[in-house]
matplotlib code that plots the C-alpha trace (Angstrom):
import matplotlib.pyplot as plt

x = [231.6, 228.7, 226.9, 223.4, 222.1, 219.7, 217.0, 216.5, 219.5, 220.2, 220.6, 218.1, 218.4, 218.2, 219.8, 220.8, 223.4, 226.0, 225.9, 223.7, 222.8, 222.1, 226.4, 227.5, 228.3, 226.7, 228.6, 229.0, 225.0, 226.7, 229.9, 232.5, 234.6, 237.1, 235.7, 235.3, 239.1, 240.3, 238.9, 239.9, 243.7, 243.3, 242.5, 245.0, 243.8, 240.4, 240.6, 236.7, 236.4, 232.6, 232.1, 235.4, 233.4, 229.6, 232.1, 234.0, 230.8, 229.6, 231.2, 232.8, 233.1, 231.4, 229.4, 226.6, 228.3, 231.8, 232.7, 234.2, 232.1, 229.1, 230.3, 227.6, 228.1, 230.0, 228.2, 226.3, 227.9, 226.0, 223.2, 223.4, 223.9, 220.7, 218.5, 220.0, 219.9, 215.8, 215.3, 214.8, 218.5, 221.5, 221.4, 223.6, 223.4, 221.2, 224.3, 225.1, 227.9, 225.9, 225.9, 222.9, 220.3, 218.0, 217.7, 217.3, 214.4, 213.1, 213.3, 215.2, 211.4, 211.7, 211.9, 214.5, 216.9, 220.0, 219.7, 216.2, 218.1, 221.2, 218.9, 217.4, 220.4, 222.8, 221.0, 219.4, 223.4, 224.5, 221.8, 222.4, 226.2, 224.6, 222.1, 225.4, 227.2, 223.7, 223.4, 226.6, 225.2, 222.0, 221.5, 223.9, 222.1, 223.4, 222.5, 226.1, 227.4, 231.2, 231.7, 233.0, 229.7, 227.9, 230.1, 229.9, 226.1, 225.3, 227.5, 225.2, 222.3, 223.0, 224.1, 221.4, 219.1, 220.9, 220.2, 216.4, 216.5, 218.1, 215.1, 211.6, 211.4, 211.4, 208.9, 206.1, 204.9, 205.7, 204.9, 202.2, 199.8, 201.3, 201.8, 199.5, 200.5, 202.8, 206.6, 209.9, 210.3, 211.9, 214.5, 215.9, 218.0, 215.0, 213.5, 212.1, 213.1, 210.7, 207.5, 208.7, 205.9, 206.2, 205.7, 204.1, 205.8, 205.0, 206.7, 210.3, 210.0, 209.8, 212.6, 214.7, 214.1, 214.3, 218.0, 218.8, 217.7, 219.4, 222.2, 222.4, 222.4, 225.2, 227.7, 227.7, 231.3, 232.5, 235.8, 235.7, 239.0, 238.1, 235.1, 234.4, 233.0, 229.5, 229.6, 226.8, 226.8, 225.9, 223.3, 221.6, 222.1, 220.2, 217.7, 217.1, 216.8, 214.2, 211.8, 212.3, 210.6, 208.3, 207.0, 208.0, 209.6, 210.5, 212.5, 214.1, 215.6, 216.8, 218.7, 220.2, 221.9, 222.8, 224.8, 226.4, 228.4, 231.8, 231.6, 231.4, 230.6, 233.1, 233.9, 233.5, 237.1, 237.3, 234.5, 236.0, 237.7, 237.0, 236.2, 234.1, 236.4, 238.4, 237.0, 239.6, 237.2, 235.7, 232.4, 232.3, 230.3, 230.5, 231.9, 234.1, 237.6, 238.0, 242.1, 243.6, 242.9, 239.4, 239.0, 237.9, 239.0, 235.6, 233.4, 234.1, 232.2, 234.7, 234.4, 230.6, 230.3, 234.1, 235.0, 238.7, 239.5, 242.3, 240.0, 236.2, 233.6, 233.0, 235.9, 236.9, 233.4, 231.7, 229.5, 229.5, 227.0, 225.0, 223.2, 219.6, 219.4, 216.4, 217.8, 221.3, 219.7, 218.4, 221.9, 222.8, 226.0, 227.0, 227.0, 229.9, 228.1, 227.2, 230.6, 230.4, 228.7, 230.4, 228.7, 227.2, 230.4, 232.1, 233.6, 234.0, 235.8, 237.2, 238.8, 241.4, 242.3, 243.5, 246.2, 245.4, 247.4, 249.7, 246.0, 244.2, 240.8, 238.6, 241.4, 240.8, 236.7, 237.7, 240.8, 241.2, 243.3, 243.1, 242.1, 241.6, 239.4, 236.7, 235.8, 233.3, 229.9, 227.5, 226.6, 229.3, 229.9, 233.4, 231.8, 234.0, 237.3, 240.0, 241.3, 244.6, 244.9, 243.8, 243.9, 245.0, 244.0, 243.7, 240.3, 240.2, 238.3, 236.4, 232.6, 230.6, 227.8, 226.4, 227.8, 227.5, 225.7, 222.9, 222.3, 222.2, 219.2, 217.8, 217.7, 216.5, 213.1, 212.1, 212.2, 210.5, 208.3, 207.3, 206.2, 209.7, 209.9, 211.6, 214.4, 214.5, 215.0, 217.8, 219.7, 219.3, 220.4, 223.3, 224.5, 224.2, 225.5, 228.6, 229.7, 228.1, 226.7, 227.2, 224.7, 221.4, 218.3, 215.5, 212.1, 209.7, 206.6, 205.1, 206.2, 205.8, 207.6, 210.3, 210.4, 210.6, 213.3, 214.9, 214.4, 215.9, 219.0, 219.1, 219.2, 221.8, 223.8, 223.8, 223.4, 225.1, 225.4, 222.0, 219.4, 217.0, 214.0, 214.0, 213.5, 211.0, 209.0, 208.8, 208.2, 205.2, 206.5, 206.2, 209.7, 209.9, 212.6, 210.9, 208.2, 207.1, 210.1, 213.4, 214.5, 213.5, 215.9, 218.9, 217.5, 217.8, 213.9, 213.9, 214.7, 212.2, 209.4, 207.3, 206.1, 202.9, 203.8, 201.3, 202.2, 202.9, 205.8, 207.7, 207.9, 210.7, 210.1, 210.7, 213.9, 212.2, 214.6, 212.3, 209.2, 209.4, 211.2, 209.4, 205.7, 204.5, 205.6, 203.7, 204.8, 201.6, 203.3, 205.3, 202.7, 201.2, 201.6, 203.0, 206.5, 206.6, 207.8, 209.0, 206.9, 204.7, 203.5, 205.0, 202.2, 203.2, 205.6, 207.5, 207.7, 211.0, 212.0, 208.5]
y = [85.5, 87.2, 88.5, 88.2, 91.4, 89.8, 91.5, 88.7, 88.9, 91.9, 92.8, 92.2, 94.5, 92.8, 91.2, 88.1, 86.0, 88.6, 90.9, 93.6, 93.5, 96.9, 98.0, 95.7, 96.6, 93.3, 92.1, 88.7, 88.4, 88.0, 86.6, 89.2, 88.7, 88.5, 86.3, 83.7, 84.8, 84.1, 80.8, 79.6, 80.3, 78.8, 75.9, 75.7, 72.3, 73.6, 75.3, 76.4, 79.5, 79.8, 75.7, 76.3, 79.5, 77.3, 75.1, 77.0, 79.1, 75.7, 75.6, 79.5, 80.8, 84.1, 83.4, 85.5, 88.4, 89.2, 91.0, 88.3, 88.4, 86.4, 82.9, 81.0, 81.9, 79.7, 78.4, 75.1, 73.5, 76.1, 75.6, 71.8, 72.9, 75.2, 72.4, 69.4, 72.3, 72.8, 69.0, 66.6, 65.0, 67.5, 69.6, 72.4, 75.0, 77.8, 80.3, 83.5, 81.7, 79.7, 81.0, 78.5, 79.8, 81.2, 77.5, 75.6, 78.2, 78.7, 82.5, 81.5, 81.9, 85.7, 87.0, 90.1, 87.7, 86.6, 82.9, 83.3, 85.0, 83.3, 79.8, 81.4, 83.3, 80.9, 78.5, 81.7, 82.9, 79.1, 79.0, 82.6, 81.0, 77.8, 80.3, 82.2, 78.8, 77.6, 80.9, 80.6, 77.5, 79.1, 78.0, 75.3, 71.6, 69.2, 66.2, 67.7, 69.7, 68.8, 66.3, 69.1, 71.2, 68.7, 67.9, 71.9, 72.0, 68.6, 69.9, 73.4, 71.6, 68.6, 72.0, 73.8, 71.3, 70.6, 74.1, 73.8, 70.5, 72.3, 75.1, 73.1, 70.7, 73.8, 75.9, 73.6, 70.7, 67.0, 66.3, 63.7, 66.4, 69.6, 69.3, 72.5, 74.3, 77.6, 77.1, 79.3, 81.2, 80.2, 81.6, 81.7, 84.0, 85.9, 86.8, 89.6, 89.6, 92.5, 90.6, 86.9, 84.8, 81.2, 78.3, 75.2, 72.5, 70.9, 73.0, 73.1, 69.3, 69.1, 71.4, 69.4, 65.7, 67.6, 69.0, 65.8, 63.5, 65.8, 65.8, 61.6, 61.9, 64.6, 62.9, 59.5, 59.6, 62.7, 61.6, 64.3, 65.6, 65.0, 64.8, 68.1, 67.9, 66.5, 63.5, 60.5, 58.4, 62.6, 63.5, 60.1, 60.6, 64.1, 62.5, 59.1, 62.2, 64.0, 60.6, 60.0, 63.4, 62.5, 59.4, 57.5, 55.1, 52.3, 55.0, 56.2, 53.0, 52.2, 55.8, 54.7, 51.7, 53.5, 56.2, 53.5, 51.9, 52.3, 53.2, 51.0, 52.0, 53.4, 49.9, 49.4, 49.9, 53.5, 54.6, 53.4, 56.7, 60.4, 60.7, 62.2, 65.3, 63.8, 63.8, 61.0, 58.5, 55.5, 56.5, 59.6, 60.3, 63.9, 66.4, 70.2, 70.2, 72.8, 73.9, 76.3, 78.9, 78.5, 77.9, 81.0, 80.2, 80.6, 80.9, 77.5, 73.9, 72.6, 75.7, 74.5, 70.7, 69.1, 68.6, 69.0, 71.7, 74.2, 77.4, 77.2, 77.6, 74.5, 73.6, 77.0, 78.1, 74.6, 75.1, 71.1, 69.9, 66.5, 64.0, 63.8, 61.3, 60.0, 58.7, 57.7, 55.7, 53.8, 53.1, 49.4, 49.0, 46.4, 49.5, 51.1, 54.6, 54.7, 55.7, 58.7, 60.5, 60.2, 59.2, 59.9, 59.3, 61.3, 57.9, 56.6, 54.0, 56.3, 58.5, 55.7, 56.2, 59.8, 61.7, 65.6, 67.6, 64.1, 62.7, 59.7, 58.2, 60.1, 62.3, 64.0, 64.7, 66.3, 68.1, 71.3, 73.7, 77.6, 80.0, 76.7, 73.8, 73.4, 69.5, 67.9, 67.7, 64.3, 63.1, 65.5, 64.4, 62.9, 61.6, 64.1, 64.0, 67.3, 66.6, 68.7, 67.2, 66.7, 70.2, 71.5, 75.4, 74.8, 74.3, 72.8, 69.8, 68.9, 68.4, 65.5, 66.2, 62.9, 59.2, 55.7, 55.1, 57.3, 56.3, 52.5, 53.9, 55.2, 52.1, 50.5, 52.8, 52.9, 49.0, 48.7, 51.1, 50.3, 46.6, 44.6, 44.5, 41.6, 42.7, 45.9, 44.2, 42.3, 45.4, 47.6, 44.2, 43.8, 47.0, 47.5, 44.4, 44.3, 48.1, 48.7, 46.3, 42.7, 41.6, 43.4, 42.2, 44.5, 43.8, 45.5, 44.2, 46.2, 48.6, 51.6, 50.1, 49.2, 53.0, 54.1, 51.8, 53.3, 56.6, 55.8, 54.7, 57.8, 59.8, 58.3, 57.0, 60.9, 62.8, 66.1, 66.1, 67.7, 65.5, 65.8, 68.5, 67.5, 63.9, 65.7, 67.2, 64.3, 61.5, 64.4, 63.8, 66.1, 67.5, 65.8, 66.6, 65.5, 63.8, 66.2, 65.2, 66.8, 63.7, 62.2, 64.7, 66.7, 69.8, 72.6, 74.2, 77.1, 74.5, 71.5, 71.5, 69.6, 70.8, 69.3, 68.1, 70.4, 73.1, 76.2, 77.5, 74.7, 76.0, 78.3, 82.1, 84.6, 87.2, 90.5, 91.7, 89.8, 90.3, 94.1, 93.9, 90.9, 92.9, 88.9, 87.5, 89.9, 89.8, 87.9, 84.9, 84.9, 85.0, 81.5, 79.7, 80.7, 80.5, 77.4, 77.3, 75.5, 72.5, 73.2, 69.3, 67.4, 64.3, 64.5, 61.3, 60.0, 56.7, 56.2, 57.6, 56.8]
z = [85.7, 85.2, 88.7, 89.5, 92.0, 93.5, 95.5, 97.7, 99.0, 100.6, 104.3, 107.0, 110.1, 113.4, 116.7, 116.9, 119.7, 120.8, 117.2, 116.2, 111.9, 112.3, 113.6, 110.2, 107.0, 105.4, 102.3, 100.2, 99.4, 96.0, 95.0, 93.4, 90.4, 92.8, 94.9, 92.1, 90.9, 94.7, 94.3, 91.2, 92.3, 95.5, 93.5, 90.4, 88.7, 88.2, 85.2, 85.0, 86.9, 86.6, 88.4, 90.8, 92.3, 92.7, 94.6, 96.8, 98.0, 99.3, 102.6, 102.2, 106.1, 106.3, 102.8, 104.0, 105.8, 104.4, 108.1, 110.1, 113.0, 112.3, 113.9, 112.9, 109.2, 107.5, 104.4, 104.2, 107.5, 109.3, 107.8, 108.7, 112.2, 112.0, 110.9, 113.2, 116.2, 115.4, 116.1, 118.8, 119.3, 119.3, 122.7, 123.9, 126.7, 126.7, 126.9, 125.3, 123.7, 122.0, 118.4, 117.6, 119.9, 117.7, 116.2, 119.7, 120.9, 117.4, 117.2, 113.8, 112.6, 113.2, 110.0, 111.0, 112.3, 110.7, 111.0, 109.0, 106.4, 106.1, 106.0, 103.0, 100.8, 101.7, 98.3, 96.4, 96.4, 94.9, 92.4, 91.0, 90.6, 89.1, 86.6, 85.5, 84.2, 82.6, 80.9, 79.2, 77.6, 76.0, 72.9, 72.8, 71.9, 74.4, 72.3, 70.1, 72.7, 73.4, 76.6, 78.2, 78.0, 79.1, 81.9, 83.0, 82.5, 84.4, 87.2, 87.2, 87.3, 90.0, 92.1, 91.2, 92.5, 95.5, 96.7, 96.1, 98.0, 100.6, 100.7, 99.7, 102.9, 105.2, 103.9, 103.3, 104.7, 103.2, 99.3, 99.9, 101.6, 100.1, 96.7, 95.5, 98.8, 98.4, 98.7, 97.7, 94.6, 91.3, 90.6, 87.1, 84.3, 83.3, 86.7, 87.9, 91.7, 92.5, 91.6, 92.1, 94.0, 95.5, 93.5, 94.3, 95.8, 93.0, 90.3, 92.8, 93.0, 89.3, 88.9, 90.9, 89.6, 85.8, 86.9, 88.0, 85.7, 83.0, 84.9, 85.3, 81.3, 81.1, 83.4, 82.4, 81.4, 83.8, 86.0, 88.5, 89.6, 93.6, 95.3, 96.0, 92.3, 91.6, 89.5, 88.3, 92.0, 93.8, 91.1, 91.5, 95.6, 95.3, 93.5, 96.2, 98.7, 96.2, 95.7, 99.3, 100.5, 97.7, 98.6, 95.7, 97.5, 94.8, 92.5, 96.0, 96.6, 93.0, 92.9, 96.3, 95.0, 92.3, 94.2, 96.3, 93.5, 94.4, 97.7, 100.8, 104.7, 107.4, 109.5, 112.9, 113.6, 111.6, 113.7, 117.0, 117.0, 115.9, 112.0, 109.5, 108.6, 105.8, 102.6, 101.2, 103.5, 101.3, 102.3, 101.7, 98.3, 98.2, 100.3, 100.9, 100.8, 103.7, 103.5, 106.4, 104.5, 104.1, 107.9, 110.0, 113.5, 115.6, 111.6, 111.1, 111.6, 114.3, 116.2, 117.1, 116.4, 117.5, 120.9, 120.0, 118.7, 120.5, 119.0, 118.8, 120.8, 122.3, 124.1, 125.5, 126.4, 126.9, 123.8, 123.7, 121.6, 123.3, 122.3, 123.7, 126.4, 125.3, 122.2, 123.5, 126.4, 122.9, 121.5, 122.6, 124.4, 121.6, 119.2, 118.3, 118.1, 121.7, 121.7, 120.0, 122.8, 126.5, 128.8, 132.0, 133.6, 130.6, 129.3, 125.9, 124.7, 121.3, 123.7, 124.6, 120.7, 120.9, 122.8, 123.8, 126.3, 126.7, 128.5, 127.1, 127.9, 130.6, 131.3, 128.0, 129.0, 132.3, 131.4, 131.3, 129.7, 130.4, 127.3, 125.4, 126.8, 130.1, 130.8, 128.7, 129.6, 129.8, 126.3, 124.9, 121.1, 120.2, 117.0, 114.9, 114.6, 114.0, 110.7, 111.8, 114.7, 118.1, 119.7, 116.6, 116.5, 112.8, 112.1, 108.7, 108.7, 105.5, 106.0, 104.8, 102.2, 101.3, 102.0, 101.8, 105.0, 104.1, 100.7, 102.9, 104.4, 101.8, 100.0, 103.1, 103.7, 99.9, 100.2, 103.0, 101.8, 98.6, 99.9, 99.6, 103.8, 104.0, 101.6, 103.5, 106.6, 105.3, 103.8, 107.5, 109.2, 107.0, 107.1, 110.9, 111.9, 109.6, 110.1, 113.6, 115.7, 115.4, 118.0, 116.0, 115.0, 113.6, 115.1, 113.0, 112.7, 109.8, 107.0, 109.0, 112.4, 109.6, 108.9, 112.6, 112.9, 109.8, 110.9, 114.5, 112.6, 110.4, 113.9, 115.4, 112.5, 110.6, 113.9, 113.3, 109.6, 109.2, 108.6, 111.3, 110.4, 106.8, 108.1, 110.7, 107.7, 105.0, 107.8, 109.8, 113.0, 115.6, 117.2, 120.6, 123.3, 126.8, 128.1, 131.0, 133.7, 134.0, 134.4, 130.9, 128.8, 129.4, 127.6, 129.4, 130.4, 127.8, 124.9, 126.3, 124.8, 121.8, 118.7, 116.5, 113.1, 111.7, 113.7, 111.3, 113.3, 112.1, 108.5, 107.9, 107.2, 104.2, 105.7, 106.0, 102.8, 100.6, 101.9, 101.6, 97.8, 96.9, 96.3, 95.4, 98.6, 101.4, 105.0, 106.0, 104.1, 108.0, 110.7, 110.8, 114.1, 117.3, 118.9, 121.7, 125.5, 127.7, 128.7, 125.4, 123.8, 126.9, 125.9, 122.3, 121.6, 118.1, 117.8, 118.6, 121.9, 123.3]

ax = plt.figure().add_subplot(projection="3d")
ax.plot(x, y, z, "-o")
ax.set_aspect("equal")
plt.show()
C-alpha cells in the first residue's frame, strides 16, 4: 500500500487527562505497510489488502498514538464518545479518571490538546487510506472497469465520504446558513499539505454526495462478505445523513427507505436486556467487527461506555456514564428504554435479564467487587451489553455505525419536513409503538414540533452512539444541560452550563500541527468565541427538555 506522509498529521504537544504529549513518542499518524499487512492476516477472507487496511483503522485502538497509553484513543468509537460527551444528555463525573474531560468542559477546543487532534486525524488518516485505493484506479473507465474495480472503488469512495461527514458538521455551522462559510481542507492525491486552505462547506458537501452517489452506481451488485464492509443500503445511509444536514429533506427521506431494505428494528424484547455490541444484530446496517485482539483493555469502547465490563474504567473507578435527568424524567414508564438507564433507586428492569458475580436485579447496581467494580451510580447506563460476557475482562464488543432505527428517523424528519406530516407521524408512531412503546401517541402540532419530537427520539433512541452535536449543529440548537437549579440536572457544577447555538466555541478547532505546517490555515482560524462556565446560559432552553 502506498503511504501518504501527511503534514497534518503529525504530533501536537500538550497535556491532556492524566498524560503528558510532550513524555510520548507519538506514532500511527499514518498506517505502516505493516500495519495494513497485520490487518489483512488478522482477517484471511479479505483478499484486498488496500480495503482490509481502510477497514480495520475504523475502530483500530490506539489509531492515533501507537504507545498504549492514550485511553481515550481508540479510533472512531472515541470519537463518538467525544461528540455525544460535548452535548446535553450523556453525564459523567468530573474526575481525573475520566478520560473524556476535555469533551464535558470543552477544553477539547484547545488546539494543543490531544482530543482536538485526534478529533481531526482520526478521518484525515482514513481518507489518505481511501486516496491510496482510488489512486490505484487512475485512469481506469468505470463504465468497463471489471465488477471488481468497481466494487473496490465504490467501497473507497462511500469511506471516503464517511470521514468528511464525520469532519464538516463540526467546524462550521449548519448548511442552510453556511454554505460559503470556511470549513476543513480537501484533501486529495495531488495535495500540497503545506499550503492546503479550507474549503467551503459547500465544495465538502459536494464531495460527499458526488462519492456517494458514485458509489450507489458502483455497488449495485456488490455482496459484501460481512458487514464490516460498505455496501448499497450504507452508501445510501451516508447520504440520508448528508441531505439531512443539508436541508433537503425530501431526498433525505427517500435514501432512508432505501437503506432500510432488508433490515428491520431491534424488538422490544431484544432491548429488554443489554445489546448493541454484536454486529450479527438484524438492525444493525453497518458496523466494526472488534475481535479480542483488537480490544485494548482500558483503549477500548467498553472501557468508557459499558457498565459491565470486569476491566475499564467505568466499573472499577465509577466512570459511569448517565443519562441527563432532564431527558430521562421524559422517557415514559411504558417505554422500554427507560430501562436502559437505572434509576434513582438504581433499578432497572434489564438487570433481572443478566447474572454478574452470581447477583441479579439491583444487586448487580450496588455490588461491588474489589480491583474490579464500585456500585452504579443514578441514571447509570445498562443500555450496552458485553459481547463476551457479563464481567467478561475481554473487551471485544463490536460497535454500531449506522442501523435500522436511525435511518427510521431519518425517514421520519425528511417527511415531516418536506410537508408529508401526516405520513411522518405515522412512520415515528409505527415505529415506536411496535419496537418501543405500545402506549405512544405523537402530539405534534406542526412540522417543526414534529421535528423536536423527532429529535427527542433521536436522543434517547441513539444515546451513546454519537449523534448528539452533529444533531446539535444541523438542527441550531443551543447545548442545554440545566436550567439554573441543582436540582433540575445531575451535571456536576463545572460541566452545567448552556451554550448559544451560534456561539463560536462550539465549532471544533484546527490541532496546532496544522496550523503551524498548514501556512493556508493560520492560527487565528482558532480563537473565535470563548470557553463557558459553570452556570453560563442557565435561561437558554431546547425545545425538548424545556
Amino acid at each position: 500500500m502506498k503511504i501518504y506522509k501527511i503534514s497534518l498529521l503529525a504530533a501536537v504537544l500538550a497535556t491532556v487527562s492524566c498524560s503528558k504529549m510532550d513524555e510520548m513518542d507519538p506514532e500511527g499518524f499514518a498506517i505502516t505497510s505493516e500495519q495494513v499487512t497485520e490487518a489483512v492476516s488478522s482477517i484471511p477472507d479479505r483478499s484486498d489488502a488496500d480495503l482490509a487496511g481502510v477497514y480495520s483503522f475504523t475502530a483500530r485502538a490506539m489509531s492515533t498514538y501507537n504507545n498504549g497509553t492514550i485511553h481515550n484513543d481508540f479510533g472512531y468509537p472515541a470519537v463518538c464518545m467525544f461528540q455525544d460527551c460535548n452535548g446535553p444528555d450523556m453525564v459523567c463525573d468530573n474526575s481525573n479518571y475520566n478520560w473524556f474531560t476535555s469533551s464535558y468542559d470543552y477544553t477539547d477546543r484547545n488546539d494543543n490538546y490531544i482530543v482536538c487532534y485526534i478529533r481531526y486525524s482520526f478521518f484525515y488518516n482514513q481518507i489518505a487510506l481511501c486516496n491510496a485505493v482510488l489512486e490505484g484506479f487512475e485512469g481506469v473507465d468505470m463504465d468497463t472497469a471489471s465488477t471488481e474495480q468497481r466494487h473496490s472503488v465504490g467501497q473507497a469512495l462511500a469511506v471516503r465520504a464517511f470521514d468528511y461527514l464525520g469532519l464538516a458538521p463540526y467546524y462550521a455551522f449548519r448548511y442552510q446558513d453556511s454554505r460559503d462559510a470556511e470549513c476543513v481542507p480537501i484533501l486529495d492525491i495531488n495535495t500540497n499539505y503545506m499550503e492546503n486552505p479550507r474549503a467551503t462547506v459547500e465544495a465538502i458537501y459536494d464531495i460527499i454526495i458526488g462519492d456517494l452517489t458514485k458509489a450507489i452506481d458502483y455497488l449495485a451488485d456488490y455482496s459484501r462478505p460481512d458487514k464490516t464492509r460498505m455496501d448499497r443500503n450504507v452508501a445510501y445511509g451516508l447520504r440520508a445523513r448528508a441531505y439531512l444536514n443539508m436541508g433537503m429533506f425530501k431526498e433525505a427521506a427517500e435514501d432512508a427507505q432505501r437503506a432500510l431494505e432488508g433490515y428491520t428494528p431491534y424488538t422490544i424484547d431484544e432491548v429488554s436486556t443489554p445489546a448493541f455490541c454484536d454486529i450479527n444484530d438484524h438492525s444493525w446496517i453497518w458496523g466494526s467487527l472488534i475481535e479480542s485482539d483488537d480490544a485494548a483493555g482500558f483503549a477500548s469502547w467498553p472501557s468508557h461506555l459499558c457498565s459491565f465490563t470486569g476491566s475499564g474504567y467505568t466499573a472499577i473507578s465509577g466512570m459511569y456514564k448517565r443519562i441527563s435527568s432532564m431527558l430521562y424524567d421524559l422517557i415514559p414508564s411504558t417505554d422500554v428504554r427507560k430501562g436502559w438507564w437505572v434509576n434513582e433507586s438504581l433499578d432497572s428492569p434489564l438487570l433481572s435479564t443478566i447474572e454478574w458475580n452470581g447477583r441479579t436485579g439491583r444487586a448487580i447496581s450496588t455490588m461491588t467487587i474489589p480491583n474490579v467494580k464500585v456500585a452504579f451510580k443514578e441514571y447509570t447506563t445498562v443500555k450496552f451489553g458485553q459481547k463476551q460476557g457479563i464481567g467478561s475482562t475481554d473487551n471485544a464488543s463490536d460497535w454500531c455505525i449506522m442501523r435500522a432505527e436511525e435511518m427510521i428517523l431519518i425517514r421520519a424528519e425528511g417527511l415531516a419536513m418536506s410537508g408529508q406530516e401526516s405520513t411522518a407521524k405515522q412512520v415515528l408512531e409505527d415505529f415506536i409503538r411496535t419496537y418501543r412503546d405500545p402506549s405512544y401517541t405523537c402530539e405534534a402540532a406542526s412540522a417543526e414540533d414534529l421535528q423536536d419530537e423527532i429529535w427527542k427520539q433521536r436522543r434517547i433512541e441513539l444515546w451513546g452512539e454519537g449523534f448528539s452535536m452533529s444533531d446539535i449543529m444541523r438542527l441550531a440548537k443551543p447545548v442545554v444541560r440545566t436550567h439554573g437549579s441543582s436540582t433540575m440536572t445531575n451535571w456536576p457544577a463545572a460541566f452545567a452550563f448552556n451554550i448559544a447555538p451560534d456561539d463560536p466555541y462550539l465549532l471544533l478547532r484546527f490541532p496546532q500541527r496544522e496550523t503551524n505546517s498548514n501556512k493556508a490555515i493560520p492560527a487565528s482560524s482558532n480563537k473565535a468565541g470563548t470557553p463557558p462556565v459553570s452556570g453560563d446560559g442557565s435561561d437558554l432552553r431546547d425545545g425538548v427538555t424545556d
